[in-house]
Rosetta silent file (secondary structure, phi, psi, omega in degrees, C-alpha in Angstrom):
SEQUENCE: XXXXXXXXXXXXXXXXXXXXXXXXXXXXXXXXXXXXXXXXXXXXXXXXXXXXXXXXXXXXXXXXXXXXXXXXXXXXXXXXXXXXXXXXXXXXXXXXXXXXXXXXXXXXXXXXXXXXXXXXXXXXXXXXXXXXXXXXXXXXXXXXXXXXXXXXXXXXXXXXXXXXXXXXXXXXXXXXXXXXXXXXXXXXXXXXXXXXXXXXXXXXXXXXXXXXXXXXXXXXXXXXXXX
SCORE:     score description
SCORE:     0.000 S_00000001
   1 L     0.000  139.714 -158.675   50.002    6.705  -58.612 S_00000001
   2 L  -119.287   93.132 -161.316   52.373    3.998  -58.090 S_00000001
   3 L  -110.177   51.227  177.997   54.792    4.697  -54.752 S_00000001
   4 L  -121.405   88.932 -165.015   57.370    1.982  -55.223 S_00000001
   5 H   -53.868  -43.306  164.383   60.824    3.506  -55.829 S_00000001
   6 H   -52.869  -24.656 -173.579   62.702   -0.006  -56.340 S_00000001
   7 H   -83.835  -13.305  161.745   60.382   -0.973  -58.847 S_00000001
   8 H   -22.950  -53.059 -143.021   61.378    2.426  -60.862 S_00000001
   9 H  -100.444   -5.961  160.287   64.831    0.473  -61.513 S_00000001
  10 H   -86.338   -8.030 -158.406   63.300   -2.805  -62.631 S_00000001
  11 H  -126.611  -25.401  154.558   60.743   -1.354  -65.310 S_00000001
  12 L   -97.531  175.016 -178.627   63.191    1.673  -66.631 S_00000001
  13 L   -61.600  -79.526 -145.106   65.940    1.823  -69.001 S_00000001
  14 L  -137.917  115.754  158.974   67.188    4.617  -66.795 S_00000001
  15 L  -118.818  144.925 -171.911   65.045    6.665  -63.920 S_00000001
  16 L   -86.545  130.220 -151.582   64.948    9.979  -63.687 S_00000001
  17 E  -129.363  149.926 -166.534   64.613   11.340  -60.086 S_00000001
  18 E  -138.449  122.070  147.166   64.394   15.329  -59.982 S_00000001
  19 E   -90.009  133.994 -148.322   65.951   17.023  -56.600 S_00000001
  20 L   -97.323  147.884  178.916   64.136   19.623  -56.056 S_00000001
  21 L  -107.642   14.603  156.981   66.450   22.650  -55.515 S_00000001
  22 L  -173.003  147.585 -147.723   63.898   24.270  -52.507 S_00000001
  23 L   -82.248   89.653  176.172   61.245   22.574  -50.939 S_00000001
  24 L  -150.456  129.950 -160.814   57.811   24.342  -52.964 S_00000001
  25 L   -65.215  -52.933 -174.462   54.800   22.275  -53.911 S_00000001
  26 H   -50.020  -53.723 -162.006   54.459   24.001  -57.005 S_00000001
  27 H   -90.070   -8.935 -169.305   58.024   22.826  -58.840 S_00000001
  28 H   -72.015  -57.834 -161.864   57.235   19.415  -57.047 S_00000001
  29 H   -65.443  -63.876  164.190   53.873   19.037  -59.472 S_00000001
  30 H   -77.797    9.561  114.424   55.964   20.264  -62.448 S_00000001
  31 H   -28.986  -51.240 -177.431   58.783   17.968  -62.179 S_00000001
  32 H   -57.995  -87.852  159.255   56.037   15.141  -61.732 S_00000001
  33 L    30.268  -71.024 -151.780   54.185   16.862  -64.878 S_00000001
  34 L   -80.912  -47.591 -165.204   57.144   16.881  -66.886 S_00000001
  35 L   150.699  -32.669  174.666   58.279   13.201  -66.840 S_00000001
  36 L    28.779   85.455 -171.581   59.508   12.287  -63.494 S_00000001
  37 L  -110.872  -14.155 -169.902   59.509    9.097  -62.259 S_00000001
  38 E  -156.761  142.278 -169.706   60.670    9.985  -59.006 S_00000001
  39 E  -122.539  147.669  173.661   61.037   13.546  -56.701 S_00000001
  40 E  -132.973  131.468  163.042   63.665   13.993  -53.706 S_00000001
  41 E  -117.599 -164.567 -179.148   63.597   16.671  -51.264 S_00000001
  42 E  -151.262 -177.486  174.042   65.303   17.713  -48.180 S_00000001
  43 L  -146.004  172.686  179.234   65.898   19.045  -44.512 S_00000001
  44 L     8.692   46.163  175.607   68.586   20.125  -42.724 S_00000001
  45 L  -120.636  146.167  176.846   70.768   20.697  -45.416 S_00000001
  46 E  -122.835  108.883 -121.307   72.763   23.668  -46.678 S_00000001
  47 E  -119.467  111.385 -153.662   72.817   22.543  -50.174 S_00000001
  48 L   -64.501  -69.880 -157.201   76.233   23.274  -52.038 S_00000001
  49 L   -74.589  -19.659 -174.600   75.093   23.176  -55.751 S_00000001
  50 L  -104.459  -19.974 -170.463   71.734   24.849  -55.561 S_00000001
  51 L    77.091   23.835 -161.647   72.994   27.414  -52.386 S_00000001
  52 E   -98.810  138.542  160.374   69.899   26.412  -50.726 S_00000001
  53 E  -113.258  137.781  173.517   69.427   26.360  -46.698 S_00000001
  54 L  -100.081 -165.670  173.167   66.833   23.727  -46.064 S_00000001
  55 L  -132.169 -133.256 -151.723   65.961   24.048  -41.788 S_00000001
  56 L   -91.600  170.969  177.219   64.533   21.504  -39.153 S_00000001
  57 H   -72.681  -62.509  176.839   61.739   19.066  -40.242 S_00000001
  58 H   -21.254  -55.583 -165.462   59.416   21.861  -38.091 S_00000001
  59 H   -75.941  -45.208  154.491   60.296   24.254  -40.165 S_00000001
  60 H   -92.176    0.583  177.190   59.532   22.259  -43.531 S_00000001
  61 H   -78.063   -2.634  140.757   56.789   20.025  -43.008 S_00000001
  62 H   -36.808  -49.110 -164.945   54.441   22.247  -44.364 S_00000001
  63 H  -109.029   -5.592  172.260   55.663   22.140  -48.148 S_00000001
  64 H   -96.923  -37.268  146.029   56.878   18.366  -47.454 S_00000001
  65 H    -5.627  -72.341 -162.767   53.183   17.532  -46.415 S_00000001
  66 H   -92.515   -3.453  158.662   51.356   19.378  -49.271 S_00000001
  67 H   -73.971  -54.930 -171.636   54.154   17.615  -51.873 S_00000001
  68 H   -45.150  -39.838  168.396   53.435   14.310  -50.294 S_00000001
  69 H   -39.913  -62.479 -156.686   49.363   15.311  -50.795 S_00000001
  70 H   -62.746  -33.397 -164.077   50.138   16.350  -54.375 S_00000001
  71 L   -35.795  146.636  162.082   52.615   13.299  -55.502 S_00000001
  72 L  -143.241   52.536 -158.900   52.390   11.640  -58.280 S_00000001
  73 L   178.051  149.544  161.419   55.355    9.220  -58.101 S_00000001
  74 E   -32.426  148.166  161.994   57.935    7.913  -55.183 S_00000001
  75 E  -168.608  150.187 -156.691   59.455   11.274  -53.271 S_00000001
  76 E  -130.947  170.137 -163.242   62.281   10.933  -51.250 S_00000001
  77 E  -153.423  126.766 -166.370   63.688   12.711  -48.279 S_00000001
  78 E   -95.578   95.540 -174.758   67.186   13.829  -47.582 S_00000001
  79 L   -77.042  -40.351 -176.851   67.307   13.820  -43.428 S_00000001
  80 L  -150.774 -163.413  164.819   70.600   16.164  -42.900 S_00000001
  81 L  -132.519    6.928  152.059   74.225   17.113  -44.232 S_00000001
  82 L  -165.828  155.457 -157.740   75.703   15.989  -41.457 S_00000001
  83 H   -62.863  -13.479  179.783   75.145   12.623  -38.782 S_00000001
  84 H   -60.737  -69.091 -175.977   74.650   15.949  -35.983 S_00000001
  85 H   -40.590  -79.161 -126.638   71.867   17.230  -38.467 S_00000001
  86 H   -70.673  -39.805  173.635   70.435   14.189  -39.626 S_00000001
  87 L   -25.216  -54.138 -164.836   69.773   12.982  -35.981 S_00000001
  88 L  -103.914  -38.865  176.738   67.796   14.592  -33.775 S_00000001
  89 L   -69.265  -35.476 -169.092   64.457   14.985  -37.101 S_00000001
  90 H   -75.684    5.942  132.507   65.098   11.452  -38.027 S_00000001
  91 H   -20.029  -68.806 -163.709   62.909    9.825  -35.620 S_00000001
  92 H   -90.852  -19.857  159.846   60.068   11.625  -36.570 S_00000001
  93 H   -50.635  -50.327 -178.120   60.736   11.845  -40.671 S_00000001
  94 L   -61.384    1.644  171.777   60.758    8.113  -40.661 S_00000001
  95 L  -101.773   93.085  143.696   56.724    8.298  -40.002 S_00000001
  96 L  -133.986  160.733  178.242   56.352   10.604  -42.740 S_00000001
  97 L   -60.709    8.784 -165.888   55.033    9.013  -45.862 S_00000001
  98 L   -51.554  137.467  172.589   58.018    8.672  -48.031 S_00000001
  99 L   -71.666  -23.944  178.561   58.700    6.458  -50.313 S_00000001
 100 L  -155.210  169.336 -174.187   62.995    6.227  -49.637 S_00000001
 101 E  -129.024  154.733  175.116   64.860    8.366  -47.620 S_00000001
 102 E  -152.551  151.392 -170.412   68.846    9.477  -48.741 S_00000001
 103 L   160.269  142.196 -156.781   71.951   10.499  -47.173 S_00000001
 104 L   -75.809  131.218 -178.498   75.309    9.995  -47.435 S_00000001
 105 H   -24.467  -57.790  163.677   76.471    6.951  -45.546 S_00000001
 106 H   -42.478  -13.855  169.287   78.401    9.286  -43.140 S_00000001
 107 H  -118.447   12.842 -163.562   75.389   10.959  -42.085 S_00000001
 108 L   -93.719   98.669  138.720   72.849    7.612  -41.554 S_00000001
 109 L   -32.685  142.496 -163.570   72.677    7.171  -37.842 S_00000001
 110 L   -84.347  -44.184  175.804   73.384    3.928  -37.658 S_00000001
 111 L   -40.137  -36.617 -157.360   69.620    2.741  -35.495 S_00000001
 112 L   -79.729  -23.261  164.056   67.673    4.037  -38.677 S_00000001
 113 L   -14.061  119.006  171.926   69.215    1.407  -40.748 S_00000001
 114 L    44.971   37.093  159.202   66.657   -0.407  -42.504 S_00000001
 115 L  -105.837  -20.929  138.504   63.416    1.048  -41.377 S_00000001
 116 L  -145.702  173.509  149.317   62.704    2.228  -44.821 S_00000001
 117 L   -36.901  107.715 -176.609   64.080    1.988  -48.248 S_00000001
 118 E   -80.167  121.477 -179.161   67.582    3.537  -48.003 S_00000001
 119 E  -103.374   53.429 -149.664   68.880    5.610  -50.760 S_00000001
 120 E  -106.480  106.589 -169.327   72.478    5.875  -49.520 S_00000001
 121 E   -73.333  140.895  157.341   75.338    8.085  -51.367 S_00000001
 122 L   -91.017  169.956  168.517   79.279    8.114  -51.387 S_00000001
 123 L  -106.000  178.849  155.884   81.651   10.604  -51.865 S_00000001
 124 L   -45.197  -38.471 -165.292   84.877   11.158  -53.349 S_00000001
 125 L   -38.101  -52.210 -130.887   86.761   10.013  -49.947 S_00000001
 126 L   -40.216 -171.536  170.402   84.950    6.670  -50.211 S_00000001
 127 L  -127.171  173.888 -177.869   87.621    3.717  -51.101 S_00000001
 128 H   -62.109  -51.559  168.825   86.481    0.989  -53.435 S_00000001
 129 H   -37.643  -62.962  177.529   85.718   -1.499  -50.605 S_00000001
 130 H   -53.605  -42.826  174.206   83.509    0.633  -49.004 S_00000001
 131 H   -59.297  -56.539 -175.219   81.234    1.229  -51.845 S_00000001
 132 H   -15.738  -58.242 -179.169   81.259   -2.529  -52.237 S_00000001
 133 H   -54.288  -60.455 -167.724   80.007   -3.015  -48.500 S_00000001
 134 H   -29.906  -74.160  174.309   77.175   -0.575  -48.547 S_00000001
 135 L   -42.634  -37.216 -178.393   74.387   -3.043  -49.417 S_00000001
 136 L   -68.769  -53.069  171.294   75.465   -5.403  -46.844 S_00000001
 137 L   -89.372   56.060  159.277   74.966   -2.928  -44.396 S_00000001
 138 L   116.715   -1.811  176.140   71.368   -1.341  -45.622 S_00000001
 139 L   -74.547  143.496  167.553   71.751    0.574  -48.869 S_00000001
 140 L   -88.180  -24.075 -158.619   68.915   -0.430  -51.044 S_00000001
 141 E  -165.367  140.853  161.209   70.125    2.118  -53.758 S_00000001
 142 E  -133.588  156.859 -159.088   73.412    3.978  -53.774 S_00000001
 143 E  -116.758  102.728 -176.250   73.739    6.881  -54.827 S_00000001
 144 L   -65.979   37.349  163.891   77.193    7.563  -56.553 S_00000001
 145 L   -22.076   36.248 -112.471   78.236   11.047  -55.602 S_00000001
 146 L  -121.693   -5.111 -175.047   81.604   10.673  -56.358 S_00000001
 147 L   -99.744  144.217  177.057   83.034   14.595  -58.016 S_00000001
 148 L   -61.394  145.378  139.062   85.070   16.756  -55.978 S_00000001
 149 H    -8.240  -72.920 -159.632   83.395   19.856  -54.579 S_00000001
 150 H   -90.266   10.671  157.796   85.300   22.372  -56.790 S_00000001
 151 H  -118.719   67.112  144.143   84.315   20.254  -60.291 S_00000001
 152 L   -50.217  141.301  151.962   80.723   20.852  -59.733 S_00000001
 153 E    98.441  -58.780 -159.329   79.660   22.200  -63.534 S_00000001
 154 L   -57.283  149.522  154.140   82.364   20.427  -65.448 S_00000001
 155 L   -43.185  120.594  164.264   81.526   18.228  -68.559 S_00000001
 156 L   -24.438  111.315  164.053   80.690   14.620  -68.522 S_00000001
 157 L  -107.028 -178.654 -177.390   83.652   12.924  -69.129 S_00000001
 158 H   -68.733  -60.008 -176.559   84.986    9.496  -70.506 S_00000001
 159 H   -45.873   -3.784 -141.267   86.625    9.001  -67.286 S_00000001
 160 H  -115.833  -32.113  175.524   83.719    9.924  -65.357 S_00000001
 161 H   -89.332  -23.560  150.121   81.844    6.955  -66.645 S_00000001
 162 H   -45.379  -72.771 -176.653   84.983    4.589  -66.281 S_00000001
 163 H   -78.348  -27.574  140.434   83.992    5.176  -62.756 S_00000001
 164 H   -38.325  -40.281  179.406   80.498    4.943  -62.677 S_00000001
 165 H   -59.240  -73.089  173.803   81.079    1.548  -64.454 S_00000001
 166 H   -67.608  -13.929  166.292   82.976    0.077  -61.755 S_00000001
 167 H   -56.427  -65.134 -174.430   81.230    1.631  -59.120 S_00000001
 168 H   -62.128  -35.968 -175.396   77.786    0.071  -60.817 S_00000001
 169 H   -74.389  -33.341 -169.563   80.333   -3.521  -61.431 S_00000001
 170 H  -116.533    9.296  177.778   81.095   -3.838  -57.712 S_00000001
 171 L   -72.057  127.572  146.518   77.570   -2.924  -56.238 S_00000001
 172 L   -97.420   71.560 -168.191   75.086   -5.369  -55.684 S_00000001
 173 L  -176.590  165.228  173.710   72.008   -2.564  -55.828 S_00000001
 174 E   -74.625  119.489  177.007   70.958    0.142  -58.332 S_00000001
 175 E   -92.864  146.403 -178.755   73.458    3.070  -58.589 S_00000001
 176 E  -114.536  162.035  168.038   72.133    6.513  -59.423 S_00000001
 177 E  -129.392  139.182  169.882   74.322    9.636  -60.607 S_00000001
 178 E   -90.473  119.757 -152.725   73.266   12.943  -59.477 S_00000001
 179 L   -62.229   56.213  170.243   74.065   15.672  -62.185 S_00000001
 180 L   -59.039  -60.534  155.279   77.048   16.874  -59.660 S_00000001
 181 E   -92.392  147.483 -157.774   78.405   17.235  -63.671 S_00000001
 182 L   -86.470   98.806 -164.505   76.694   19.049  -66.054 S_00000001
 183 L  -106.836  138.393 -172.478   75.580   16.228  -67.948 S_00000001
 184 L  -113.863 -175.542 -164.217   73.010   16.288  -70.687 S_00000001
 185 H   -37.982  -36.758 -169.877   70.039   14.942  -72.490 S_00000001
 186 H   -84.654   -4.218 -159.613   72.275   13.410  -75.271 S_00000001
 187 H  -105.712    0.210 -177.764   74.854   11.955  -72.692 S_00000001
 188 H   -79.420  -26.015 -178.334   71.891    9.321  -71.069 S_00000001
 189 H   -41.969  -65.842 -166.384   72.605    6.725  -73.990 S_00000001
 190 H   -83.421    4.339  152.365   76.466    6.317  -72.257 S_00000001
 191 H   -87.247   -0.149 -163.373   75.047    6.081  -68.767 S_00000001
 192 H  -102.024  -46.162 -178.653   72.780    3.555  -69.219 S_00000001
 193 L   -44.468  -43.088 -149.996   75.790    1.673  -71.521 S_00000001
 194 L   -93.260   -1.614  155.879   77.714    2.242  -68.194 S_00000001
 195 L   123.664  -20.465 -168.111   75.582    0.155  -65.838 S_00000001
 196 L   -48.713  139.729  179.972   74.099    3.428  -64.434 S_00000001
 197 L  -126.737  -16.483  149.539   70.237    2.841  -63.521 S_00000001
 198 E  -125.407  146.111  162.233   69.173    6.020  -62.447 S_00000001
 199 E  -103.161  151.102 -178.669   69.555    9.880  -62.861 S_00000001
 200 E  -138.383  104.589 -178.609   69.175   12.201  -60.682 S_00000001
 201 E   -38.060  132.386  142.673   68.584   15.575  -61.769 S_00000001
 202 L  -148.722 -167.063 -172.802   69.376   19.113  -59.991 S_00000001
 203 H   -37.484  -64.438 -134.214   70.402   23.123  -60.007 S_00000001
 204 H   -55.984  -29.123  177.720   73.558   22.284  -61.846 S_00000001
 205 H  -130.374   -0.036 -179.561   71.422   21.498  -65.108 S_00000001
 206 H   -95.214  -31.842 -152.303   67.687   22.261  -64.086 S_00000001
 207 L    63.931  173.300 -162.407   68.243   25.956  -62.712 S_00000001
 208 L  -111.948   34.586  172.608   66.133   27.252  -60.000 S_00000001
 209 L  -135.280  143.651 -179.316   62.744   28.025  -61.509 S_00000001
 210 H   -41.879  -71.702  177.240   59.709   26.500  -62.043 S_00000001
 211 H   -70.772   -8.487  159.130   59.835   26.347  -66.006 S_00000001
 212 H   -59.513  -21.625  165.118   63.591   25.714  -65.891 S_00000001
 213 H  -100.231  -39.864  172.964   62.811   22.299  -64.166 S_00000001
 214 H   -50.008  -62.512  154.215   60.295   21.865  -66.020 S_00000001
 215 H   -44.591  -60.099  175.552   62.123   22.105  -69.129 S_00000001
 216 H   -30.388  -68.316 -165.199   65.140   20.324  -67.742 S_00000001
 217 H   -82.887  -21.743  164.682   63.281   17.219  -66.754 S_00000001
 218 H   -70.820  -33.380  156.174   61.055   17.180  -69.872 S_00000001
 219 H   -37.641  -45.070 -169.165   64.271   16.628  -72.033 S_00000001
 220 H   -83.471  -20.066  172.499   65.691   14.486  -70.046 S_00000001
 221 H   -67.501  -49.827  174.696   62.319   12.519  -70.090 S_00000001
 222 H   -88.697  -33.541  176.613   62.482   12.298  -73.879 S_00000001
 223 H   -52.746  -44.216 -168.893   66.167   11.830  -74.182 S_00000001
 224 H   -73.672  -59.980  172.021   65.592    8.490  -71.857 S_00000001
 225 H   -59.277  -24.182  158.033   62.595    7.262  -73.572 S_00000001
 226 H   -61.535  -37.625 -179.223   64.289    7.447  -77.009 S_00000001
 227 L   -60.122    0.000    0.000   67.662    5.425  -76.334 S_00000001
């Protein structure tokens, strides 16, 4: 097992990262299973697209423990959904074994900065600048998060990859897109075209069941290795 998450984005065309949509040991091992290259979970998030409450690290370090046992690939760790949340657990997350950690720039206490590989997302708000900056101050990976709330679901569009493009054009770091749209197996060819270097999987196209991720990320597994 190989537990380097940067090197993911030197050795594929495009890797696929699976967020798990509730923290169980079980869907962790099929996602790996399936084609994987990389797993992300979370804490102290109430998790818009999946409906999910994660709770305190207390409260989940049971099933993030016995993933970390089971791994068979980088797994990543989501500290909050907001800098209140993220705060007061991230002390003690950053000794947990992880390979990267992620959360939206707006929620990074600024001390944890660059005590592991940082996984760090925008939003819509962000401006153009901002994205820019984000490696100079500690993203290792950004994570483009960039669709409004209420177009969760919609189709991949041309436009949607215009901005991935420039997003990926003014970055110096690998940008990932998290299936915020429901974008599918045949649609990895014009992300890869689009500078995009990772995907990142979830409910919006996996569903919430064990063979439903399973399926999900085995497509998406063959769709990538074909292009």
């Amino acid at each position: 097992m190989r537990d380097d998450y940067l090197g993911l984005f030197r050795e594929r065309k495009l890797a696929l990262i699976m967020s798990l949509p509730m923290n169980r040991p079980a869907w962790c091992r099929a996602a790996f299973e399936a084609g994987a290259d990389a797993v992300k979970v979370h804490i102290n998030v109430d998790h818009r697209a999946s409906g999910t409450h994660f709770g305190r690290l207390a409260e989940e370090r049971e099933a993030l423990e016995a993933m970390l046992a089971g791994r068979q690939g980088p797994m990543g760790l989501v500290l909050g959904g907001s800098l209140e949340q993220a705060a007061p657990d991230a002390e003690a997350a950053l000794e947990m074994p992880f390979s990267f950690y992620s959360v939206y720039a707006h929620h990074m206490p600024a001390w944890a900065i660059g005590r592991r590989i940082l996984m760090a997302a925008c939003d819509a708000s962000y401006s153009m600048d901002e994205i820019r900056a984000m490696p100079a101050v500690g993203a290792d990976v950004l994570e483009a998060s960039v669709i409004p709330g209420r177009e969760y679901g919609q189709p991949l569009s041309m436009r949607d990859l215009a901005r991935y493009r420039a997003i990926a054009q003014a970055v110096d770091a690998p940008v990932v897109v998290p299936t915020q749209r429901a974008i599918q197996p045949k649609e990895v060819g014009a992300l890869i075209r689009a500078g995009v270097r990772g995907l990142m999987i979830g409910a919006v196209v996996t569903g919430q069941e064990e063979d439903s991720i399973a399926r999900a990320v085995a497509a998406f597994r063959k769709a990538i290795d074909e292009v």
